[in-house]
N, CA and C of each residue as an Amber inpcrd file, in Angstrom:
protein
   615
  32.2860000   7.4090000  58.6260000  31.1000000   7.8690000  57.8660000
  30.2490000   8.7500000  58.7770000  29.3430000   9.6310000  58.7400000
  29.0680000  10.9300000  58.9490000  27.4940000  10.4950000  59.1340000
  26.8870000   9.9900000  60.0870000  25.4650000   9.9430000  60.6660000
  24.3430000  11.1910000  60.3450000  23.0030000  10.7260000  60.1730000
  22.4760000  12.1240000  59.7610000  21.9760000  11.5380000  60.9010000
  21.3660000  12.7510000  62.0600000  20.1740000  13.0580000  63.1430000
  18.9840000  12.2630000  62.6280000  18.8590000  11.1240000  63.4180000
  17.1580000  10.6340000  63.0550000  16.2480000  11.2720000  62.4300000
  15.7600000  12.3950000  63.1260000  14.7740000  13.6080000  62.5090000
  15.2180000  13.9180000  60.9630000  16.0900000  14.1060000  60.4150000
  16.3980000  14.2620000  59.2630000  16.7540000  13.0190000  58.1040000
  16.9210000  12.0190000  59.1840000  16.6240000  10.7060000  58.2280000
  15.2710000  10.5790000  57.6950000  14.4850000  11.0120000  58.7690000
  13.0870000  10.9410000  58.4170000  12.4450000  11.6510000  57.0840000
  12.9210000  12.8180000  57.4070000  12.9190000  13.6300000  56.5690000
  13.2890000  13.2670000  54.8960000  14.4240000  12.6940000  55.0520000
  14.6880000  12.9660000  53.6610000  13.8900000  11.4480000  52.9750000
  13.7120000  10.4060000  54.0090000  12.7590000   9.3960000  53.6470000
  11.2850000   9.3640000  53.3340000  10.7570000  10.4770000  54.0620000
   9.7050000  10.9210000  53.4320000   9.8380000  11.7130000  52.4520000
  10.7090000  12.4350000  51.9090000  10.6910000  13.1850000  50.7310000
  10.8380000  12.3060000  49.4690000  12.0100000  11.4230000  49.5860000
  12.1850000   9.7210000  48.6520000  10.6280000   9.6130000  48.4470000
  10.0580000   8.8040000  49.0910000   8.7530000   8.0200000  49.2340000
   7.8650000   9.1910000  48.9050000   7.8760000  10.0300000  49.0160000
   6.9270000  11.5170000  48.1200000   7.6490000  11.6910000  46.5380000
   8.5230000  11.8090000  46.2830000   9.1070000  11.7570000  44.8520000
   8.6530000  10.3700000  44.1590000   8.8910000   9.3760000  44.2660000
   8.4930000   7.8880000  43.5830000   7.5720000   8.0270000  42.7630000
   6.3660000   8.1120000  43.5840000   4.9880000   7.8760000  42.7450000
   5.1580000   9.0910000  42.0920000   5.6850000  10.6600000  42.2310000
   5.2900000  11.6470000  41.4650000   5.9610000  11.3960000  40.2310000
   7.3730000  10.7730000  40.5660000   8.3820000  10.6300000  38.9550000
   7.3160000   9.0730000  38.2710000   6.8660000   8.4080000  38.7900000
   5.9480000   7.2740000  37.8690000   5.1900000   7.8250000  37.3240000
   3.7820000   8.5760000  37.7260000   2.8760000   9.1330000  37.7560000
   3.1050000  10.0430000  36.1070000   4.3070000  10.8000000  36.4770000
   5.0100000  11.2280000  35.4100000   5.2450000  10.7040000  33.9600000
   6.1100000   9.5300000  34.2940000   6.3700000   8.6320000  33.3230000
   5.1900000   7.9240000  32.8190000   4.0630000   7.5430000  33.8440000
   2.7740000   6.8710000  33.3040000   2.0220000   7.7430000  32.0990000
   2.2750000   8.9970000  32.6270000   1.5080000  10.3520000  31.4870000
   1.8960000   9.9450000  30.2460000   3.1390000  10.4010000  30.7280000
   4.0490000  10.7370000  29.3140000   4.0460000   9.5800000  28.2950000
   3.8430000   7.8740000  28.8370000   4.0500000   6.7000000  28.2980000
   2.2700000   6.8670000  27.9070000   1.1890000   7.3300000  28.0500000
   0.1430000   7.0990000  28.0340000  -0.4360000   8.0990000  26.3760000
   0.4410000   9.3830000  26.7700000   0.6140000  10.2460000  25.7770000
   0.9400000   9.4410000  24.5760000   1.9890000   9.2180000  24.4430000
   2.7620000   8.5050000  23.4680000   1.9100000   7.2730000  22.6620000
   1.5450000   6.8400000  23.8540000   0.6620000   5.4240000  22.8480000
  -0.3730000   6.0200000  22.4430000  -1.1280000   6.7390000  22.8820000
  -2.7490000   7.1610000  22.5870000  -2.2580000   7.5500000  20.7380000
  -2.8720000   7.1830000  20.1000000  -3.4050000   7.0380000  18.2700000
  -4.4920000   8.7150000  18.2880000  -4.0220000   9.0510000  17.3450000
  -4.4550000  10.1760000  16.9920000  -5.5340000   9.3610000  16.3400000
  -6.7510000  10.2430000  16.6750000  -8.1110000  10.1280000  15.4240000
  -8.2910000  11.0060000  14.3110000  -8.2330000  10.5570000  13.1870000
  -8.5060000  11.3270000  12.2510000  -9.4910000  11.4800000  11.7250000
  -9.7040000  12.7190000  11.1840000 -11.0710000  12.8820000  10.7330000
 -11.2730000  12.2630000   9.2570000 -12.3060000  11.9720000   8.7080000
 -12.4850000  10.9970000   7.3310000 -11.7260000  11.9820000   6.5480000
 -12.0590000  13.3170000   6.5530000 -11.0000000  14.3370000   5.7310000
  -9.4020000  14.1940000   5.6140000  -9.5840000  13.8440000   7.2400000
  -7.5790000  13.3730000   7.6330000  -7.0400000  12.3130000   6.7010000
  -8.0980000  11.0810000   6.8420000  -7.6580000  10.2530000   6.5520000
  -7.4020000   9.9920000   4.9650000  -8.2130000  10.4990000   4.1160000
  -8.2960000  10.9560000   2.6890000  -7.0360000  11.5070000   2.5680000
  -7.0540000  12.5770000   3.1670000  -5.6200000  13.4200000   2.9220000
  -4.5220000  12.7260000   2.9260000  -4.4040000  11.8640000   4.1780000
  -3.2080000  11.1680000   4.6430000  -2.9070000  10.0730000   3.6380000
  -4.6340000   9.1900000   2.9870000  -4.2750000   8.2560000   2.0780000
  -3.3630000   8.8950000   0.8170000  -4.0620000   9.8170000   0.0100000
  -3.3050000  10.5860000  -0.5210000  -1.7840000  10.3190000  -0.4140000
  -1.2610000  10.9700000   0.2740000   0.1960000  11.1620000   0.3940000
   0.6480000   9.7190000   0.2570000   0.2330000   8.7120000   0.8770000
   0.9430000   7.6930000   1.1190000   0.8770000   7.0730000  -0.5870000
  -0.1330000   7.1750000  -1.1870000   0.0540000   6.3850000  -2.4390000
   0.5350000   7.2010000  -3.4750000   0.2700000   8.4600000  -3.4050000
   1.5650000   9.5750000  -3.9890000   3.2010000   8.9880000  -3.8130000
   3.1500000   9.0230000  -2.7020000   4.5670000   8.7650000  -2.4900000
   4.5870000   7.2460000  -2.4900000   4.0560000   6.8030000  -2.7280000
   4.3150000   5.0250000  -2.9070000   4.4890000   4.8450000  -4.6110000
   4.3180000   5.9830000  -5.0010000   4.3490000   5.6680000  -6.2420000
   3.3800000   4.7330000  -7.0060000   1.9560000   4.8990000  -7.0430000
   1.1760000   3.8470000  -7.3140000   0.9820000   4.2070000  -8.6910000
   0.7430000   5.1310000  -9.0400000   0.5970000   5.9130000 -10.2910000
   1.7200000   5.7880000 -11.5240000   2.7790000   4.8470000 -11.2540000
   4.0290000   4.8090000 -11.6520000   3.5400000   3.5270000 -12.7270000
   2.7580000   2.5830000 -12.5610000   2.1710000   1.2350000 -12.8410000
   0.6380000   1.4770000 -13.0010000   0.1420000   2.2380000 -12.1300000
  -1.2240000   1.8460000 -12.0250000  -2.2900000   2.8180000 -12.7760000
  -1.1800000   4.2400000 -13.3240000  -2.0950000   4.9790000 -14.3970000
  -1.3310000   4.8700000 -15.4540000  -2.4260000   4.9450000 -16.6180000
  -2.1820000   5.3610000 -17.8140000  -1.1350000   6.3480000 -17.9440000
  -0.3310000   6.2890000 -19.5530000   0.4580000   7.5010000 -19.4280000
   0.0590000   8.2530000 -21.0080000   0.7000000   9.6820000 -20.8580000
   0.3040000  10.2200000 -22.0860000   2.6180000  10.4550000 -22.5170000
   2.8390000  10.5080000 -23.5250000   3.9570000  10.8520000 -23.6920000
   4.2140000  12.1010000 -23.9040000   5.1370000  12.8450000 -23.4580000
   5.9080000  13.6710000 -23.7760000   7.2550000  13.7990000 -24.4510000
   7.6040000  15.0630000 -24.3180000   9.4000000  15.3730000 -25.0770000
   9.8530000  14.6770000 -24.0850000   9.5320000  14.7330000 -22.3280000
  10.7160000  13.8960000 -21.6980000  10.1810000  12.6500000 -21.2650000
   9.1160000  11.5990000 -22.2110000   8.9640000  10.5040000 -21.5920000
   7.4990000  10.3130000 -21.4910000   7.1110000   9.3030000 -21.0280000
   5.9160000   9.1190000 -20.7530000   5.4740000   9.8120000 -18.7400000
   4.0440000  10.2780000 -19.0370000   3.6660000  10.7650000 -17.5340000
   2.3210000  10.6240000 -17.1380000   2.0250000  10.4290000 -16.0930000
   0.3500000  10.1110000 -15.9040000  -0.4690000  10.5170000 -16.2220000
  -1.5040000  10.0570000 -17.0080000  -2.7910000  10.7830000 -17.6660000
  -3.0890000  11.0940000 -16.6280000  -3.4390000  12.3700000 -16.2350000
  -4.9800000  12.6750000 -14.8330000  -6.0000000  12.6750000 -15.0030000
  -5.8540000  12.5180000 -16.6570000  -7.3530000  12.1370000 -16.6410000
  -8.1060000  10.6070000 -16.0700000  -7.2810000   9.6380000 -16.3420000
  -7.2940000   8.2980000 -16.0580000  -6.8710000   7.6670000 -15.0700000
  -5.9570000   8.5850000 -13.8140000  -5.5200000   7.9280000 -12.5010000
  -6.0760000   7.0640000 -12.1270000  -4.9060000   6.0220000 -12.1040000
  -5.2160000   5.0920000 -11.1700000  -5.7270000   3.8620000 -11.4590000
  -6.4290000   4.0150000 -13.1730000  -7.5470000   2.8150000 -13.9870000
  -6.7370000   1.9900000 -14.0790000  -5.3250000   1.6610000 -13.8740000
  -4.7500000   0.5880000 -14.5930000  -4.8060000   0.3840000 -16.1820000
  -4.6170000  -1.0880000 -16.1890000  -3.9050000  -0.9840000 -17.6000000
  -5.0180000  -0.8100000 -18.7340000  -4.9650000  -0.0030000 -19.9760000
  -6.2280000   0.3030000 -20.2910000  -6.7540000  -0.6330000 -20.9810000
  -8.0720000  -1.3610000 -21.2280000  -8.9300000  -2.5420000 -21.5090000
  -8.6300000  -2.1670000 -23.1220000  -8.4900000  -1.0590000 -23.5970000
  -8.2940000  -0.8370000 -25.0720000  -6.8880000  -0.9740000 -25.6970000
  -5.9750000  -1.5140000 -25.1730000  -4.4930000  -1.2400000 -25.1300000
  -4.6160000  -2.6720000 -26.5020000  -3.9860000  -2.4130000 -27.3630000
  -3.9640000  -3.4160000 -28.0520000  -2.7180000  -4.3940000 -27.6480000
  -2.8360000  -5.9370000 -27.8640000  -2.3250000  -6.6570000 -27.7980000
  -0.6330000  -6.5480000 -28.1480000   0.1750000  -6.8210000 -27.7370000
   2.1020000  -6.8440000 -28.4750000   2.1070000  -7.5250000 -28.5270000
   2.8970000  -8.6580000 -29.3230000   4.2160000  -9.7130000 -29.3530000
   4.7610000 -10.0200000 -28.3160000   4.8210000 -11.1040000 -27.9780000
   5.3270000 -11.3810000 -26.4880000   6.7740000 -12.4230000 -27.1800000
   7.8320000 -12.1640000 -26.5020000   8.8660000 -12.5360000 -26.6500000
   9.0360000 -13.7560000 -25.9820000   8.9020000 -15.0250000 -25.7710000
   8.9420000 -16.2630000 -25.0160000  10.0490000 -16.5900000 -24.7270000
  10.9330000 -15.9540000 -25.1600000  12.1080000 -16.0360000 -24.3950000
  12.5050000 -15.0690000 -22.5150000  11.5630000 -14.9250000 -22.6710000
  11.2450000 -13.6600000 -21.7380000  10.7620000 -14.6170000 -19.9880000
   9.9410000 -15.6110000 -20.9640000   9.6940000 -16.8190000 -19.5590000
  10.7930000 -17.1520000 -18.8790000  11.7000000 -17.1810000 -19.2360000
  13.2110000 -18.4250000 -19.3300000  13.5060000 -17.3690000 -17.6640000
  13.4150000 -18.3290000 -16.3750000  14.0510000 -17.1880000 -15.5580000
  15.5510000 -17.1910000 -15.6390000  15.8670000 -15.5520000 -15.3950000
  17.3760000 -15.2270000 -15.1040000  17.2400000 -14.3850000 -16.5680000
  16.0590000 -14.2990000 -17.4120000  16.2650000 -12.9720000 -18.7740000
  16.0030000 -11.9630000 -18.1020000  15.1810000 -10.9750000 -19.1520000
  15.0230000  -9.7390000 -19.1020000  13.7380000  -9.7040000 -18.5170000
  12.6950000  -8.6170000 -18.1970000  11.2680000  -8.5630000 -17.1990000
  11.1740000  -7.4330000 -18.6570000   9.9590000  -7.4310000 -19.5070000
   9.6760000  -6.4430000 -20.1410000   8.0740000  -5.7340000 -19.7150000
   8.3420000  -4.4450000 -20.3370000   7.0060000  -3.9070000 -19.9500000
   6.3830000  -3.1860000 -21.1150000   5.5070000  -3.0940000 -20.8420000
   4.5100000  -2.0640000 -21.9450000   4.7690000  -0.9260000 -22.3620000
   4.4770000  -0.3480000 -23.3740000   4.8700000   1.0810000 -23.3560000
   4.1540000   2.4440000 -22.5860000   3.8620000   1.7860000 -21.8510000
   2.4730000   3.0700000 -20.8720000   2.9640000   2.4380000 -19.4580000
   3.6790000   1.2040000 -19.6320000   4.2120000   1.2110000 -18.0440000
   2.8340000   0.6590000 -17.2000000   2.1430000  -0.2150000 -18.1090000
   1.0990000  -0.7420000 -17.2170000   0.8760000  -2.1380000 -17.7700000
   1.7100000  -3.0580000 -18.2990000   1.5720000  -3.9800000 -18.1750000
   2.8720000  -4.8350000 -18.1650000   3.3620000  -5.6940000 -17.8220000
   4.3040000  -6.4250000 -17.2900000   4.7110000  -8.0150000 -17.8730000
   5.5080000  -8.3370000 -18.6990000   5.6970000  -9.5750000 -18.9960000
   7.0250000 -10.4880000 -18.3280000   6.9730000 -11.8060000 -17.8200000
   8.3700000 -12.4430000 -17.7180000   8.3590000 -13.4610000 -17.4140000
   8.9710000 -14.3250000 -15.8760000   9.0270000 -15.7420000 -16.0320000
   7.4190000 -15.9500000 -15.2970000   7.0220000 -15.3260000 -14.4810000
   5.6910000 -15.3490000 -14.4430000   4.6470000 -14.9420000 -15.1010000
   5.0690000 -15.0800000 -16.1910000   3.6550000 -14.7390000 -17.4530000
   3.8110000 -12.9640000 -17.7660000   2.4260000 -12.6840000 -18.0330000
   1.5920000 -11.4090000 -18.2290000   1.1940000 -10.8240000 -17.1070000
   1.3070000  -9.8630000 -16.5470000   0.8450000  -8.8430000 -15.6460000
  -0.0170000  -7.9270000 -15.8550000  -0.9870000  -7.4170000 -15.7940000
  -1.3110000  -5.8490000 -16.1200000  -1.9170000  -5.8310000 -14.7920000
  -1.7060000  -3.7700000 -14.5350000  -1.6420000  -2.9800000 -13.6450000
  -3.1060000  -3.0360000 -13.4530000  -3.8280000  -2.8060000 -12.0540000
  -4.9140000  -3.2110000 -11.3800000  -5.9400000  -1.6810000 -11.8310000
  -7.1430000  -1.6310000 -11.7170000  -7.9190000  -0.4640000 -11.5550000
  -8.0900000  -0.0270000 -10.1180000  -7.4760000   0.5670000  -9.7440000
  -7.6450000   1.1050000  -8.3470000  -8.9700000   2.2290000  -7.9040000
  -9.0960000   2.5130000  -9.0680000 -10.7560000   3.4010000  -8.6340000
 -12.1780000   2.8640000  -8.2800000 -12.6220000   3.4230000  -7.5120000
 -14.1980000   2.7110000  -6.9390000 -15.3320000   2.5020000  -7.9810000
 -14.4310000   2.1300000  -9.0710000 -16.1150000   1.7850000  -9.6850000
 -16.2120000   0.2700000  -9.5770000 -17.8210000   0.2580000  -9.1850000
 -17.7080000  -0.8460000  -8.5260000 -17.8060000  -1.8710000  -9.3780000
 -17.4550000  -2.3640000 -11.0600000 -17.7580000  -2.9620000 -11.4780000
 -16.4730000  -3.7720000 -12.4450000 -15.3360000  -2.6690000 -12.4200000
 -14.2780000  -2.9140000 -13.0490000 -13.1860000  -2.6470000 -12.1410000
 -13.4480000  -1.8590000 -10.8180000 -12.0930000  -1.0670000 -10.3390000
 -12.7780000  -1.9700000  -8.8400000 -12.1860000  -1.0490000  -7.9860000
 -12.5220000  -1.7780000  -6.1430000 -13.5690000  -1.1660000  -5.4520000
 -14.2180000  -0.6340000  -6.0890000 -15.5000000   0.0530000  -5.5620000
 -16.6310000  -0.6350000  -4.7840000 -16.2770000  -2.2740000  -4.5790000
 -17.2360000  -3.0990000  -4.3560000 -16.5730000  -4.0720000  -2.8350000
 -14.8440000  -3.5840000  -3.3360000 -14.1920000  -4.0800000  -2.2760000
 -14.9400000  -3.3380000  -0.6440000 -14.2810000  -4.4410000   0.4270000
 -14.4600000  -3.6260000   1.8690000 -13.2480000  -2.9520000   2.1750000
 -12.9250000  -2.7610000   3.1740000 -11.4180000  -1.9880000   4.0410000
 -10.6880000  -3.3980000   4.3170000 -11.6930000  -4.2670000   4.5500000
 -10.8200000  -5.4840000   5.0530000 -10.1200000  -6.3110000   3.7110000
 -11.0360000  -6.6200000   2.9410000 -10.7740000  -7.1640000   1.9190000
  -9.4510000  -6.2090000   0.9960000  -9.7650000  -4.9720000   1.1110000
  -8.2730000  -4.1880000   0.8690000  -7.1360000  -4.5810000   1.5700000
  -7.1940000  -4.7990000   2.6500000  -6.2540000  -4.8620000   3.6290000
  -5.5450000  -5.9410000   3.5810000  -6.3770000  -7.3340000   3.8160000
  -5.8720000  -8.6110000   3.6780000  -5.2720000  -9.1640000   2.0900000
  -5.7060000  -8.1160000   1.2220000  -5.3020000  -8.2360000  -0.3370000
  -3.8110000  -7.7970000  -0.1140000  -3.6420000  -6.9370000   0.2410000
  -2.0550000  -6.5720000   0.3350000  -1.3260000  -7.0720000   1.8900000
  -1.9570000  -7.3960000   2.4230000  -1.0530000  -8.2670000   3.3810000
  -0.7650000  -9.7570000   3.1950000  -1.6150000 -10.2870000   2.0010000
  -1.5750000 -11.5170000   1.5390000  -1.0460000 -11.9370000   0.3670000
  -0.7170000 -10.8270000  -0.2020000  -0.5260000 -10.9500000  -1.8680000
  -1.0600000 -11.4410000  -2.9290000  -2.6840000 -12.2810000  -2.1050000
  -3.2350000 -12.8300000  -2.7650000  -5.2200000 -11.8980000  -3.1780000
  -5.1430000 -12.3990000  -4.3880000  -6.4300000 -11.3880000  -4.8700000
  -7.3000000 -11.5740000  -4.0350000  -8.0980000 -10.4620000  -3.7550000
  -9.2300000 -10.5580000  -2.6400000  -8.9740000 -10.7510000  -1.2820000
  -7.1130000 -11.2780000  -0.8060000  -7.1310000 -11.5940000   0.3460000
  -7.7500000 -13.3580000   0.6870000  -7.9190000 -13.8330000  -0.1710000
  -8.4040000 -15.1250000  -0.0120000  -6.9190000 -16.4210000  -0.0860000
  -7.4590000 -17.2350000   0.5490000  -6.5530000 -18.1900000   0.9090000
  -5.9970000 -18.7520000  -0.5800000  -7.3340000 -19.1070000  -1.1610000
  -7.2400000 -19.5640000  -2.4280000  -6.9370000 -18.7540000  -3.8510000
  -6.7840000 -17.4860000  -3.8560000  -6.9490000 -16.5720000  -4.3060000
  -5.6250000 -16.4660000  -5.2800000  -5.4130000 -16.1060000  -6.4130000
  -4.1180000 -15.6830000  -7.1810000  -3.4950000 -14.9950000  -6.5690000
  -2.1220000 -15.5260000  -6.7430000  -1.2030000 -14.3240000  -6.6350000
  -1.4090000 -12.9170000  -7.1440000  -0.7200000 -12.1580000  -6.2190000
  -0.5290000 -10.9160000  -7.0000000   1.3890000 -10.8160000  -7.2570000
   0.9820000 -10.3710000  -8.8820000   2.0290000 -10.9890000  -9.9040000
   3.2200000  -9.5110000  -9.5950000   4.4000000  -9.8990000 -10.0240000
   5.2610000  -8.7670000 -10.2750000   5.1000000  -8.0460000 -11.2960000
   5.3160000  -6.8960000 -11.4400000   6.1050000  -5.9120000 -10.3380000
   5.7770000  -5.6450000  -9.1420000   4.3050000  -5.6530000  -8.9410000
   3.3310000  -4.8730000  -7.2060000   4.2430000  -5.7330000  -6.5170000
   4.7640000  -4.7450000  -5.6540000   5.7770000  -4.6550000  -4.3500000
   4.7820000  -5.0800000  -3.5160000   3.7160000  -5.9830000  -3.5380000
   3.4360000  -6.0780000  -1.9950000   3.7950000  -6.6600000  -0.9840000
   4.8950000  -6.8180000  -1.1300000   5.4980000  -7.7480000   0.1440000
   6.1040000  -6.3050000   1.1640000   6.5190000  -5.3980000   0.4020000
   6.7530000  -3.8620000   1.0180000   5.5630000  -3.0580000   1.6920000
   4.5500000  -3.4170000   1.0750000   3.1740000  -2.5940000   1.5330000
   3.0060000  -3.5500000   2.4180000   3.0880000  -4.4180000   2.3400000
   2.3650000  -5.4180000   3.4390000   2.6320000  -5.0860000   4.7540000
   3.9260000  -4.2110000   5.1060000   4.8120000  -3.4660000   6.0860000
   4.2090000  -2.7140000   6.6520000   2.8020000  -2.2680000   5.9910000
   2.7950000  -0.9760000   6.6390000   1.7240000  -0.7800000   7.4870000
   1.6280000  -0.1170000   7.7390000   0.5670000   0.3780000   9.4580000
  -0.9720000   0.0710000   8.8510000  -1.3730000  -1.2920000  10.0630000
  -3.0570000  -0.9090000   9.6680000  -3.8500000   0.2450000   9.2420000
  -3.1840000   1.3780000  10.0020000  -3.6540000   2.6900000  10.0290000
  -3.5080000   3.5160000   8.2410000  -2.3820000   3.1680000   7.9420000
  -1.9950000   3.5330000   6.9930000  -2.2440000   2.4280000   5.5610000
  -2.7580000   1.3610000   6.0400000  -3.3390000   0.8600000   4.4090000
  -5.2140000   0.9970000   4.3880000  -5.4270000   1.5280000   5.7140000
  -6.9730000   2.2420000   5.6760000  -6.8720000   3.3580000   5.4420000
  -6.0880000   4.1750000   5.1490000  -5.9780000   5.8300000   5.0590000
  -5.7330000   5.3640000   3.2280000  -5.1360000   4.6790000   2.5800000
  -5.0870000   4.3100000   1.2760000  -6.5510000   3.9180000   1.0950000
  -7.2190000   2.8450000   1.6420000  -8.6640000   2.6490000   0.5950000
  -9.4960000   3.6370000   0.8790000  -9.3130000   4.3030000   2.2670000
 -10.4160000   5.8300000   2.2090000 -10.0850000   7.0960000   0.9250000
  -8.6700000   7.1460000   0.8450000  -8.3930000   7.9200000  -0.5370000
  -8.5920000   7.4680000  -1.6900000  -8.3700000   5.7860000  -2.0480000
  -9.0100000   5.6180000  -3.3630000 -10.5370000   5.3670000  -3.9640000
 -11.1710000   5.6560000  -2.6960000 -12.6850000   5.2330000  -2.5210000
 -13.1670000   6.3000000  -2.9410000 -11.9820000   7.6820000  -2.2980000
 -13.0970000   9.0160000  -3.0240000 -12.2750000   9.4110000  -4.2330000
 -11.3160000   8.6880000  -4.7590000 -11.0880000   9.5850000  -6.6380000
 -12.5250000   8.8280000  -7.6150000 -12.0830000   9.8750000  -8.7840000
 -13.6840000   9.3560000  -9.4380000 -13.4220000   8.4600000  -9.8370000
 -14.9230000   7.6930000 -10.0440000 -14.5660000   6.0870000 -10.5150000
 -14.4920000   5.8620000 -12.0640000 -13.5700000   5.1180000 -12.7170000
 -13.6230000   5.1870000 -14.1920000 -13.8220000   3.6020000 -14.3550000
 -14.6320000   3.6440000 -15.0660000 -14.9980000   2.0990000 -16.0100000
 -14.0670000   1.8940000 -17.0260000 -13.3790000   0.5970000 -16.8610000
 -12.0980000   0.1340000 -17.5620000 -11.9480000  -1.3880000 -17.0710000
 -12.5060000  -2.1440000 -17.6120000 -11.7200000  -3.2120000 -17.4770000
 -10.6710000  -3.9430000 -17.3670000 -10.0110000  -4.0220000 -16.9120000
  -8.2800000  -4.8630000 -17.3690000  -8.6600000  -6.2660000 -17.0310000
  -7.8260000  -6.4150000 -18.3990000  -7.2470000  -7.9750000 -18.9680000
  -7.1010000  -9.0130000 -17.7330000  -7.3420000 -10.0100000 -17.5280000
  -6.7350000 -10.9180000 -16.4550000  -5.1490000 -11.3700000 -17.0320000
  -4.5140000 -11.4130000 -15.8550000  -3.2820000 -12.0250000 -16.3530000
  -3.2830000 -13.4020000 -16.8190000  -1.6270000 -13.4160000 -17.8700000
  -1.7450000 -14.4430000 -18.6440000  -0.5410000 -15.7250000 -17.8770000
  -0.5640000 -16.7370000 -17.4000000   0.2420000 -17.2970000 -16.8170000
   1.2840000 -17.7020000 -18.2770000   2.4650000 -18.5580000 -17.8340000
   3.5150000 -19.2570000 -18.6160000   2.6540000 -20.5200000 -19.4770000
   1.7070000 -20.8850000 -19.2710000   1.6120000 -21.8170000 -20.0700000
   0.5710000 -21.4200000 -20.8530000  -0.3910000 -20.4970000 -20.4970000
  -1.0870000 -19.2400000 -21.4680000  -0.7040000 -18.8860000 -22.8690000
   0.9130000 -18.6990000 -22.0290000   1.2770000 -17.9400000 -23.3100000
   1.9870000 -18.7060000 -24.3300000   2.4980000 -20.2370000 -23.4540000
   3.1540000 -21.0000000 -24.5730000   2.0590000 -21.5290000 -25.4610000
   0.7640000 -21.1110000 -25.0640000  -0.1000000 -21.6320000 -26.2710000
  -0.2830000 -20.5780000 -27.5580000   0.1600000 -19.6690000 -27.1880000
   0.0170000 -18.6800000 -27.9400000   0.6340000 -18.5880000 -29.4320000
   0.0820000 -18.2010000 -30.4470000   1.0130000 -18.6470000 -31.6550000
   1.4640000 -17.0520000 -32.0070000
């Protein structure tokens, strides 16, 4: 094996021990970069809520629809009110409780019947008297990370169809970028129905 001259051992040992901290130093940036959270501006975050409940499809359940030649499609005038307080009553099929049938729905796609009763679709707009306008960020938050109304221990379920066991997934960041966007659509006064459980409805004639 092939000896290097002391002097150049030195050498290349001080160059080692000069590289180290510069390649950490490096990696510390770059790892420091990476974690640091972008701030968004309240505009950002509106925007960003936006998209996410666009593409979550909230509007699929949670607005009114008007029909067309190809189907029913979201009123814009009504985004977001849930199921409408004027919707007259249907026939509920009680065979529909029995689990392992069919899950039926409304014809506007905002209310929900099956082995867990009656469903209807929530008012998601800030009025503060019928919709969430009265809710906090937290109380949003822990509502869909809990599945339960209000986020309370004691609190009802939240009934099927709402996927929240999927939302519940998602980034603190991103279920506050949702109540900053539904905080600023306009608020519409609409009541919806409370749901009807299974034994609700077996009273029903």
């Amino acid at each position: 094996m092939r000896k290097l001259p002391v002097a150049s051992a030195a050498v290349v040992l001080v160059l080692f021990s000069v590289s180290i901290p510069h390649v950490s130093c490096n990696e510390t940036a770059k790892s420091d970069t990476l974690a640091a959270p972008k701030t968004l501006s309240h505009a950002d975050l509106v925007a960003r809520g936006k998209y996410i409940v666009t593409v979550s499809g909230c509007s699929d359940c949670h607005s009114p629809k008007v029909f067309t030649p190809m189907g029913p499609v979201p009123d814009s005038s009504k985004s977001l009110s849930g199921h409408p307080a004027a919707s007259p009553s249907l026939p509920i099929d009680k065979k529909v409780l029995t689990p392992g049938g069919w899950m039926l729905m409304g014809p506007d796609v905002t209310s929900f019947v099956g082995p867990f009763g009656v469903s209807y679709a929530a008012n998601l707009t800030p009025d503060s008297t019928t919709g969430i306008g009265a809710w906090t960020e937290d109380v949003f938050v822990k509502t869909l990370r809990t599945g339960k109304h209000l986020g309370q221990d004691g609190g009802r379920p939240i009934l099927p169809p709402m996927p929240w066991q999927n939302i519940a997934r998602y980034t603190d960041e991103d279920l506050k970028a949702m109540f900053a966007y539904l905080q600023s659509i306009p608020p519409i006064s609409n009541k919806v129905p409370a749901p009807l459980s299974p034994g609700d409805i077996a009273k029903m004639k």
